[in-house]
C-alpha positions in Angstrom: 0.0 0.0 0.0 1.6 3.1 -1.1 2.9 5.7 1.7 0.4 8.2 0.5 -2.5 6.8 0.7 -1.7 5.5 4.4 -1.2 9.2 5.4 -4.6 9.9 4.1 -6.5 7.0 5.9 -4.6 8.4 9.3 -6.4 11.5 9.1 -9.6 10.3 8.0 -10.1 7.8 10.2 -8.9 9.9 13.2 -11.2 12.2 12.8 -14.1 10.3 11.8 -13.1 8.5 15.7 -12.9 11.6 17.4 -16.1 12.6 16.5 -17.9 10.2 17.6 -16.3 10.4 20.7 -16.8 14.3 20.8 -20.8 13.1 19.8 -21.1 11.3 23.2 -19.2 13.8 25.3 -21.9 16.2 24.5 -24.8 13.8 24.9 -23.2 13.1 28.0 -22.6 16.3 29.4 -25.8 18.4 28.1 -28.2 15.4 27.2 -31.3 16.9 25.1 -31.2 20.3 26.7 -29.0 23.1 24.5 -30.6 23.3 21.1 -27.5 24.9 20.2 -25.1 21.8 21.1 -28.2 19.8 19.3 -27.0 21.2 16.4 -23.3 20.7 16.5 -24.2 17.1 17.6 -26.3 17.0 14.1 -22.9 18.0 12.0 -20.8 15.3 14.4 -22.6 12.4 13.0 -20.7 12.1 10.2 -18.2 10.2 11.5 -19.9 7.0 11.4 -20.6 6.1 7.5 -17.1 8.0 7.0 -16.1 4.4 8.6 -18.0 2.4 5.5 -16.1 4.8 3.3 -12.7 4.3 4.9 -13.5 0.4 4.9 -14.1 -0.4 1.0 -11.8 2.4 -0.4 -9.3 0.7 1.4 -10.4 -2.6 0.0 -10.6 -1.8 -3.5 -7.2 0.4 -3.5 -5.5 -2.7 -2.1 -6.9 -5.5 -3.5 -7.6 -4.4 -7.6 -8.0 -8.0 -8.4 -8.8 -10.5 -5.8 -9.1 -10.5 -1.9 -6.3 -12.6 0.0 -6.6 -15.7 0.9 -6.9 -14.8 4.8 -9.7 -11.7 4.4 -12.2 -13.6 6.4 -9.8 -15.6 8.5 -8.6 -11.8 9.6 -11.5 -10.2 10.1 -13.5 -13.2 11.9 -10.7 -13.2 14.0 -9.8 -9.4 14.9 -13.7 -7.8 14.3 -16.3 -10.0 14.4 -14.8 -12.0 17.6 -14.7 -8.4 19.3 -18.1 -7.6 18.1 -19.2 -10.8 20.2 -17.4 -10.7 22.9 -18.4 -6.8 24.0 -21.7 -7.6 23.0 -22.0 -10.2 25.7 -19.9 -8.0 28.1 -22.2 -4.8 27.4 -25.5 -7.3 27.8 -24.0 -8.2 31.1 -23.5 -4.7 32.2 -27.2 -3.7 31.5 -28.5 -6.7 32.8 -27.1 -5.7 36.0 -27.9 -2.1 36.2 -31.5 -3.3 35.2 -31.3 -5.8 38.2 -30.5 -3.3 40.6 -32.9 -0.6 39.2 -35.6 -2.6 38.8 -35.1 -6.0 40.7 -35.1 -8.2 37.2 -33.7 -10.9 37.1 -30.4 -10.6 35.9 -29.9 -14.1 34.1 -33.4 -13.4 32.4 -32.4 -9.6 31.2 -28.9 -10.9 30.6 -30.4 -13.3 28.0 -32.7 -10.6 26.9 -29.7 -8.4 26.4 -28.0 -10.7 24.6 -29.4 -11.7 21.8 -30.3 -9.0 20.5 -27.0 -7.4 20.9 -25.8 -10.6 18.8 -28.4 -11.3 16.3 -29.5 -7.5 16.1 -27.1 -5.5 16.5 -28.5 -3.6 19.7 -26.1 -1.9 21.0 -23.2 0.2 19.5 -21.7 -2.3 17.8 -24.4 -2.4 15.3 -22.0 -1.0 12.8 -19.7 -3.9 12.4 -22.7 -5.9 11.2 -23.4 -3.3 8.7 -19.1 -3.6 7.7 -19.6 -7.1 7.1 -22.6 -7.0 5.0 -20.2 -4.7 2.7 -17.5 -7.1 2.7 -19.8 -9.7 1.3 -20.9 -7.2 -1.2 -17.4 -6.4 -2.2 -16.9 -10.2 -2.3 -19.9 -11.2 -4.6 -20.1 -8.2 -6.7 -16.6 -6.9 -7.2 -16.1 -9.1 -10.7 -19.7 -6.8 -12.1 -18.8 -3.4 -10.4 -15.5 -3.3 -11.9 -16.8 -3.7 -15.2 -20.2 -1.4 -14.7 -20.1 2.4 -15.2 -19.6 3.9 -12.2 -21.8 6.8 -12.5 -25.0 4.7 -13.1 -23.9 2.2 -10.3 -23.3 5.3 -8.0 -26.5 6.7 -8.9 -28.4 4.0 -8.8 -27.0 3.6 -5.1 -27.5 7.4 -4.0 -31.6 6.5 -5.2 -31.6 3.7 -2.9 -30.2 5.0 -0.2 -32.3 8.1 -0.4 -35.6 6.1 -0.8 -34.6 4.1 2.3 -33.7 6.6 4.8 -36.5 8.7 3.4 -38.9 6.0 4.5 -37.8 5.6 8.1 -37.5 9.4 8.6 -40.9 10.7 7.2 -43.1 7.7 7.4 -44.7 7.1 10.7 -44.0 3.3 12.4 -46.6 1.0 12.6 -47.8 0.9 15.5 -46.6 -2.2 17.5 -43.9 -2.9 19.5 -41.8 -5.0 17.0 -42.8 -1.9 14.6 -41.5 1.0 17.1 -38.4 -1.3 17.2 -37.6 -1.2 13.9 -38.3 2.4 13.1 -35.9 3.6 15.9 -33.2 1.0 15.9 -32.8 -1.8 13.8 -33.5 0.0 10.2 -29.7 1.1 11.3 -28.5 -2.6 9.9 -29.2 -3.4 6.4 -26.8 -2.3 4.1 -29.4 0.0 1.8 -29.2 3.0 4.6 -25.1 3.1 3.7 -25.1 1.9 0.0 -24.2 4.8 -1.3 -21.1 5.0 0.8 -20.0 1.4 -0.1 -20.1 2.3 -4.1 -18.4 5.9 -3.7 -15.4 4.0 -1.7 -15.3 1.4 -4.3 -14.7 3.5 -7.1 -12.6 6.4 -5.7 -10.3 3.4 -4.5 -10.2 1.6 -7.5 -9.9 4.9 -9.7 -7.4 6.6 -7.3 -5.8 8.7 -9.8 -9.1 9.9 -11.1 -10.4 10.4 -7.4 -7.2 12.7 -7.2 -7.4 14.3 -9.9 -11.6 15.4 -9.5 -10.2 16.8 -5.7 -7.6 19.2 -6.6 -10.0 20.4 -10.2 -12.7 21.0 -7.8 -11.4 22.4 -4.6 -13.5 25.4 -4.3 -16.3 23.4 -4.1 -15.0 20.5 -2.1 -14.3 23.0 0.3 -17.4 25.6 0.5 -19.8 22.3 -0.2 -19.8 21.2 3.8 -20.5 24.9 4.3 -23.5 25.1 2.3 -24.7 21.6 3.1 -24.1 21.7 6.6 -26.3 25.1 7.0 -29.0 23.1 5.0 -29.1 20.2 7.3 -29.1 22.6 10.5 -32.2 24.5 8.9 -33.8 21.2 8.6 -33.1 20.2 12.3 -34.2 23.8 13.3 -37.6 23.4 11.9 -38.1 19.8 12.6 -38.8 18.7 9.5 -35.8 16.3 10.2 -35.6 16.0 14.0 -33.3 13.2 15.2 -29.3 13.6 15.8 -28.0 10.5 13.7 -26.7 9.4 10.9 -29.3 8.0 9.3 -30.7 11.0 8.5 -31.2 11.4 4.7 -29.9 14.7 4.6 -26.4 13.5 6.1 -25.5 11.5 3.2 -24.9 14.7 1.1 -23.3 16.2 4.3 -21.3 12.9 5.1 -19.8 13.0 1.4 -19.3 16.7 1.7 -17.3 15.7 4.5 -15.2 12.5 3.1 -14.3 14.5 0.1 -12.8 17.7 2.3 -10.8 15.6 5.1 -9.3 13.8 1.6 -8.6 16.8 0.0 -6.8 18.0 3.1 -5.0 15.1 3.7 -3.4 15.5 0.4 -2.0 18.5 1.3 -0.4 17.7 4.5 3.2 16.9 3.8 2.8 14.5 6.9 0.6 13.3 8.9 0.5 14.9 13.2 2.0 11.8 15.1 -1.2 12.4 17.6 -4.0 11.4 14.3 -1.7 8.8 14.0 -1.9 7.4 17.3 -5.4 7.7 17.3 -6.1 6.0 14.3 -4.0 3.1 15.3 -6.4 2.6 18.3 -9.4 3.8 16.8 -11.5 0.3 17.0 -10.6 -0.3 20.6 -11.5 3.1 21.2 -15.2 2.9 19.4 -16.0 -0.1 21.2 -14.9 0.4 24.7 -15.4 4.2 25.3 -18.8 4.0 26.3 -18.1 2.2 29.5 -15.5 5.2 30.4 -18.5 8.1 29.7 -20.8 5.7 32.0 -18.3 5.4 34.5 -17.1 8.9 34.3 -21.3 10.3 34.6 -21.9 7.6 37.2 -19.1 9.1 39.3 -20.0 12.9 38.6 -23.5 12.2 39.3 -23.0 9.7 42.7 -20.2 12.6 44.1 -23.0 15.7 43.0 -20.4 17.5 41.3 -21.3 20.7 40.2 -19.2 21.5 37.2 -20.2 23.2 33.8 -21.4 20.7 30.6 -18.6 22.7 28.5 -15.7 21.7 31.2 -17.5 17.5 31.5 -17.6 17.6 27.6 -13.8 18.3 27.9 -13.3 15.3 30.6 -15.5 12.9 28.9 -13.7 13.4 25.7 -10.3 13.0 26.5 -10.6 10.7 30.0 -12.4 8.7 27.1 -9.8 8.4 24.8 -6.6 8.4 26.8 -8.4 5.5 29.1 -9.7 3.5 26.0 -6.3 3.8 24.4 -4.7 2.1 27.4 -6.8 -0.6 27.3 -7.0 -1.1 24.3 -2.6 -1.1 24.7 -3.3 -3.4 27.7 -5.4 -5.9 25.8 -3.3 -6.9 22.9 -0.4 -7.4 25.7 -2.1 -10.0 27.1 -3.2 -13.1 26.0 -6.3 -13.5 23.9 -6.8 -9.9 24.7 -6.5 -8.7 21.4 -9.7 -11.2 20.5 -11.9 -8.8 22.8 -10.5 -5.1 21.8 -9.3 -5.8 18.0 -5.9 -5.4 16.6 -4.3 -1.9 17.0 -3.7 -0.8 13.8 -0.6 -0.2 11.3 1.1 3.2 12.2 3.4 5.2 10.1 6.6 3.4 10.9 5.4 -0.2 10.6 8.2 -2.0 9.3 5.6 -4.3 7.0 5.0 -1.4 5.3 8.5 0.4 5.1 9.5 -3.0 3.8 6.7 -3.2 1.1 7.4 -0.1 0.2 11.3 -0.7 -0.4 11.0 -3.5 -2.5 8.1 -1.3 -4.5 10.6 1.7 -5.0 13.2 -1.2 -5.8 11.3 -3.0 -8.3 10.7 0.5 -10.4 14.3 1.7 -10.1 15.2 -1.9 -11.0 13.3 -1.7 -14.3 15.3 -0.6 -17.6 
């Protein structure tokens, strides 16, 4: 994998991390209450799908032609082993809090807890279901998109995935509990409300010089477009015509692309990536799974000790007692053994001598060509 493109992925996938983690601060710290907050935490969202993007462009930059031989053996392994295991330890955690709160039985809500954390995806986790749904895609389909015209296969996508978040958001649920259920949780899943993510990764990655080339011809608008977007999608929120904070919103996937696009362009014209985006990217998997049990632990002690300190200053601890502690374990786990099966593999950094070496014998094979 070329050097370039690694520096890119840093950044992206940094800050796509970090705002999440900025998202849940401020839920944390203000809840529901500041419409103004509401607002940022409306933008913030885009982190997540930037996470499908980062996933198949990454994909289809590395492998052109064919996956390797151990894709799945890797990612069963290092993701959905992870996904699994925290979604049995976070099932356990509610089950107890809902034992103590409300004297269930905590064997009965653990089980409760547990499969649908597993099977649907209930908890925060949810998204590596929806990663794994796009590496089957990429799998089964990569042989036809390859030889399909990207613009109709991208626009064909966009329709879907406009169609399908348009449903959820504007049409009411029907009115049972299974039907309340869907509506405000598991429509997150199937792939349509992120298809349009998937095929935009796909081609920029496997038309990298073109993807280049279309950023620096059309900067001015790469870089005013989250502006004007962003302003659009606030105006919606403001009125309520769109009123939830998530991603799923059907506005965010223009915003979301606005977004992927800019933190590209950026990235191509940093000479080198800040060591700290590195660092963050390398643990950026531990850190989405496990930093919701530092902001519980974090409110749970603010709250038992009645602190009285301002949202703004909690945002601040939240965010960074959040990362710095899920960095560590995340650096504790993979020291151990069979750690690394529960927080994921940290990540490649900049130095990684796989990649120095791959990258000599690349340089080496050029210069070695008459």
């Amino acid at each position: 994998m070329p050097k370039k493109l690694i520096n890119e992925i840093f950044l992206m996938r940094s800050i796509s991390c970090l705002s999440i983690l900025l998202l849940h601060s401020l839920a944390r710290a203000y809840g529901d209450e500041n419409h103004t907050v509401n607002m940022l935490r409306v933008l913030l969202t885009f982190g997540t799908p930037t996470f499908i993007f980062i996933s198949e462009f990454i994909l289809s930059r590395s492998y052109p032609q064919d996956l390797p031989s151990n894709f799945w053996s890797k990612r069963l392994k290092y993701i959905m082993i992870p996904y699994i295991l925290f979604g049995t330890f976070y099932a356990l955690l509610k089950a107890f809090e809902q034992s103590i709160s409300s004297g269930n039985n905590l064997l009965s809500s653990f089980g409760d807890f547990l499969w649908r954390h597993l099977l649907l995806g209930d908890y925060h986790g949810y998204f590596i279901l929806v990663i794994f749904q796009f590496y089957l895609l990429h799998y089964f389909f990569h042989k036809y998109l390859k030889k399909w015209k990207p613009s109709l296969v991208m626009g064909i996508a966009l329709l879907i995935n406009l169609a399908y978040l348009g449903f959820f958001n504007f049409v009411k649920p029907y009115p049972t509990v299974i039907g309340v259920y869907i509506w405000e949780k598991f429509y997150w899943i199937p792939f349509f409300g992120w298809l349009f993510y998937f095929t935009l990764a796909y081609y920029c990655g496997r038309n990298f010089s073109l993807f280049i080339n279309f950023l620096s011809k059309n900067a001015k608008w790469i870089i005013s477009s989250p502006l004007l977007i962003g302003t659009i999608c606030l105006l919606l929120f403001d009125s309520q015509i769109i009123s939830s904070i998530s991603s799923k919103r059907v506005d965010m996937v223009f915003f979301t692309t606005s977004m992927i696009l800019l933190i590209y362009y950026i990235a191509t014209k940093i000479p080198k990536v800040p060591k700290i985006f590195v660092w963050i990217s390398q643990y950026s998997f531990g850190i989405y799974l496990i930093h919701p049990v530092f902001l519980a632990l974090m409110y749970a002690a603010f709250t038992r000790f009645s602190l009285e300190i301002h949202p703004f200053v909690l945002t601040v601890f939240y965010f960074i007692g959040s990362v710095l502690l899920s960095i560590a374990s995340t650096f504790v786990l993979n020291k151990i053994p069979y750690g690394i099966y529960f927080a994921g593999k940290i990540s490649i950094g900049m130095n990684d001598k796989k990649i120095v070496t791959k990258q000599f014998w690349i340089e080496k094979r050029y210069m070695d060509k008459p």
